[in-house]
C-alpha positions, 0 to 999 in steps of 0.5 A: 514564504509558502504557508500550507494547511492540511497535510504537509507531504502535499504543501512540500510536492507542490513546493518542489514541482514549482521549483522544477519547473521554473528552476527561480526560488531556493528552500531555505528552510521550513517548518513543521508543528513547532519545528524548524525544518533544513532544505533536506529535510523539506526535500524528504518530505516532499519524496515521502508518499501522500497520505491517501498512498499510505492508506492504499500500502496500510489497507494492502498490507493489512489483507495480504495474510487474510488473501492468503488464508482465503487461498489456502482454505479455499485449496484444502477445500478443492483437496477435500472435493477431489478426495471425495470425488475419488472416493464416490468413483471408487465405490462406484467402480466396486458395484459395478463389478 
């Protein structure tokens, strides 16, 4: 019988990293706030991501859009600057001559 506290993702990976490398105990069953787990379900947990990945995949997730709206506002800004550069070389051009 195993007893974990904390985050049950952990207690289930320990668990089955022990049973691969001994290859002795066999999960019976588990249990998780008040209910009772099958071996399947134990194994999926253990498969699941620790919390700190799930915060890391929350954290990605969240700041794709605002990297993509730094790109596109920091493009139209390169736009506007090659815009004006034009412009100042075309003036430049017509005092010129």
């Amino acid at each position: 019988m195993i007893f974990g506290q904390g985050d049950p993702v952990r207690a289930a990976k320990i668990l089955k990293d022990f049973i691969k490398e001994h290859a002795k105990p066999a999960i019976r069953a588990g249990a998780l706030e008040g209910r009772y787990l099958t071996p399947a379900e134990v194994e999926m947990l253990a498969s699941l991501p620790s919390r700190e990945q799930l915060y890391g995949q929350l954290v990605s997730t969240l700041a794709a859009p605002l990297s993509w709206l730094v790109g596109a506002l920091s493009q139209k800004a390169s736009s506007l600057v090659i815009v004006l550069q034009a412009y100042q070389d075309k003036k430049a051009q017509a005092s010129q001559g």
